[in-house]
Structures are given as structure tokens and as C-alpha cells.
N, C-alpha and C positions, 0 to 999 in steps of 0.2 A: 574103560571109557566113562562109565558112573563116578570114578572116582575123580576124575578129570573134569568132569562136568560141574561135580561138588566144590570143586575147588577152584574152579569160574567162577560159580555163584557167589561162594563166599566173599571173593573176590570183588564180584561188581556191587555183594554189601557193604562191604568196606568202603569203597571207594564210592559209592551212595552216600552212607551215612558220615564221610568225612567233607567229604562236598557240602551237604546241607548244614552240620557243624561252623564250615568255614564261611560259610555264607552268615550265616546267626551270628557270628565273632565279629563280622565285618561291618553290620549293621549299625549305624552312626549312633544309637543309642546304648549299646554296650560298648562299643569301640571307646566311647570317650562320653561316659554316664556322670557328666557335670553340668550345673545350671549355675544362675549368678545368685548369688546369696543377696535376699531384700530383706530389709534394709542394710545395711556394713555396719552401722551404730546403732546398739538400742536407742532409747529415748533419752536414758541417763549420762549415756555415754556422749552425746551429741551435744546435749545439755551442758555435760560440763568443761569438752573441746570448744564450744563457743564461750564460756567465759572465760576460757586458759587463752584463748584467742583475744578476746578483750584486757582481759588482766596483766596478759605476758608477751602476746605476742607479737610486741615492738623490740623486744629484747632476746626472743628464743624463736628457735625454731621449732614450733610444737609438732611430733611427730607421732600418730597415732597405733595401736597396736604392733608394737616393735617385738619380736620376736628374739629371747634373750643370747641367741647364740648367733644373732647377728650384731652383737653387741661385747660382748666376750667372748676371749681366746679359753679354750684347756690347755690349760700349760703341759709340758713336758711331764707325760704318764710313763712309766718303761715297760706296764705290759700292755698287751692291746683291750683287754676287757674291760677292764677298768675305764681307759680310754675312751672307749666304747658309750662305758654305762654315764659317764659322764656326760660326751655329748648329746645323747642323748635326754639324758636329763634338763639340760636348756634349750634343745631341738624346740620339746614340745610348752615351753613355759612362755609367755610376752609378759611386755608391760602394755600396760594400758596406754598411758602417754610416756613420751620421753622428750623432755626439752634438753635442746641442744644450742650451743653455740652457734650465733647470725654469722658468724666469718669464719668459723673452723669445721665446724660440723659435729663437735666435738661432746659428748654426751655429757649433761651437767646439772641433770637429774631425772630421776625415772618418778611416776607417779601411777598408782595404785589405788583404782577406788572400793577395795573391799578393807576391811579393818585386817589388822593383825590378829591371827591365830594360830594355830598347831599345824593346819594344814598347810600354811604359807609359810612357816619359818625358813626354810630355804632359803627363798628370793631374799629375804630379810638378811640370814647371812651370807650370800652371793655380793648382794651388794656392798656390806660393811667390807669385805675382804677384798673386794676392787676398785674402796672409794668411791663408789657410786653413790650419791642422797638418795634414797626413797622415799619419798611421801605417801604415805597411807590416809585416803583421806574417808571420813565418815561422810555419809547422807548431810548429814549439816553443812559440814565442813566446805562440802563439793557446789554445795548452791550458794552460799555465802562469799562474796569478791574478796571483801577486808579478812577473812580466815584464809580462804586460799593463797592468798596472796602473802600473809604471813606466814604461813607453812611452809610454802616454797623460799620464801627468804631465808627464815630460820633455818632449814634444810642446807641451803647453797652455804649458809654463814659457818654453819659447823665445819663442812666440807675443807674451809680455806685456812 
């Protein structure tokens, strides 16, 4: 009878302590522990989406932190890890801005406001190897209309 009683108890612990678990899970704060991110653009970044907007944006569609693997396909991998590491690898990478074609939608330059270095060479050859222009623009560059403005030419000019 002891031993049956112990194994009630045990019982109504379990079944206690999974109750109050399932309740804690259920609570709108862990259930879905997301808030809205303020502001969506630093200051620089807004900064220079409003002069890409003056400068360009009668001719493009300027489209703001575009995330690179909604922009490129991985081609044809035959084994899966590989596969894998790749998509992955432009999962987690965007561009800053991507101007696109008014009537196609068609992507016809990415733009980049950190300089080129070691750590970015990547995106650098991603997009050489897809035909994509990248613009890497400096602090200068990025506040200045007549630089911007010929960067992004120069850029599209090579492309064609």
C-alpha cells in the first residue's frame, strides 16, 4: 500500500510540476520574446537612403537591407553539406542598399557603406561572379551627391 501511495505522489509531482512548466511556456513573453527593433536605420544609414533617394531614385528602385540569399540562387551542389554551408553562408550576409530596375525589378547594383577589407572579401567575390556592381562607399563618399552619384555610374558602366 506504501508503495502505491509513493507512486501517486510521484505522480501528482509530475504532473504538478508539468502543469506549471506548461503554463511558464505558454506565457506571451516567452511564447514569442520579440519586440520591434527602433530605429530600422542608424542615422548613417537613413542619411544616405535619403540621398540615394534624391540622387537615384527616379531611375531605381532603391531597396533597403536586402538579405544576399534573397538575391542569389546556390547552384547545383551534389552533396548536401556543402550545399548546406553555402546557403548558409548568404542566409546570414545583406547588402545595405540594392538598386534595382523601375520596370523589372531586376537587381543592378548592390551598395555597401563599409570600405573593403578581409573580412568582406566574400560579398566582393559573390558579386564579381554573378555580375552584380558593388559599390563600397566611404564616409565621404556616402555624404557627397556628385561622388555617389558617380560611383554608382561608374559601377553600372562596367557592368555593361
Amino acid at each position: 500500500m506504501s508503495f502505491l501511495a509513493m507512486v501517486l505522489a510521484a505522480f501528482v509531482c509530475f504532473a504538478l510540476v508539468f502543469f506549471i512548466k506548461q503554463r511558464q511556456y505558454n506565457h506571451p513573453a516567452l511564447r514569442l520574446p520579440y519586440a520591434l527593433k527602433q530605429p530600422l536605420f542608424h542615422p548613417s544609414e537613413r542619411e544616405l537612403l535619403e540621398l540615394l533617394q534624391a540622387a537615384l531614385g527616379e531611375r531605381f528602385v532603391i531597396l533597403a537591407k536586402v538579405r544576399l540569399a534573397d538575391v542569389v540562387d546556390v547552384t547545383a551542389i551534389p552533396r548536401r553539406a556543402p550545399w548546406y554551408r553555402a546557403v548558409n553562408r548568404i542566409s546570414a550576409a545583406r547588402f545595405d542598399f540594392l538598386l534595382c530596375d523601375r520596370t523589372t525589378l531586376e537587381p543592378q547594383c548592390a551598395i555597401e557603406m563599409e570600405p573593403a577589407d578581409a573580412a568582406n572579401t566574400f560579398v566582393d567575390e559573390l558579386c564579381q561572379t554573378i555580375g552584380l556592381p558593388l559599390v563600397r562607399l566611404s564616409a565621404e563618399t556616402a555624404r557627397a551627391y556628385d561622388r555617389l552619384c558617380a560611383a554608382v555610374e561608374q559601377a553600372i558602366e562596367t557592368r555593361s
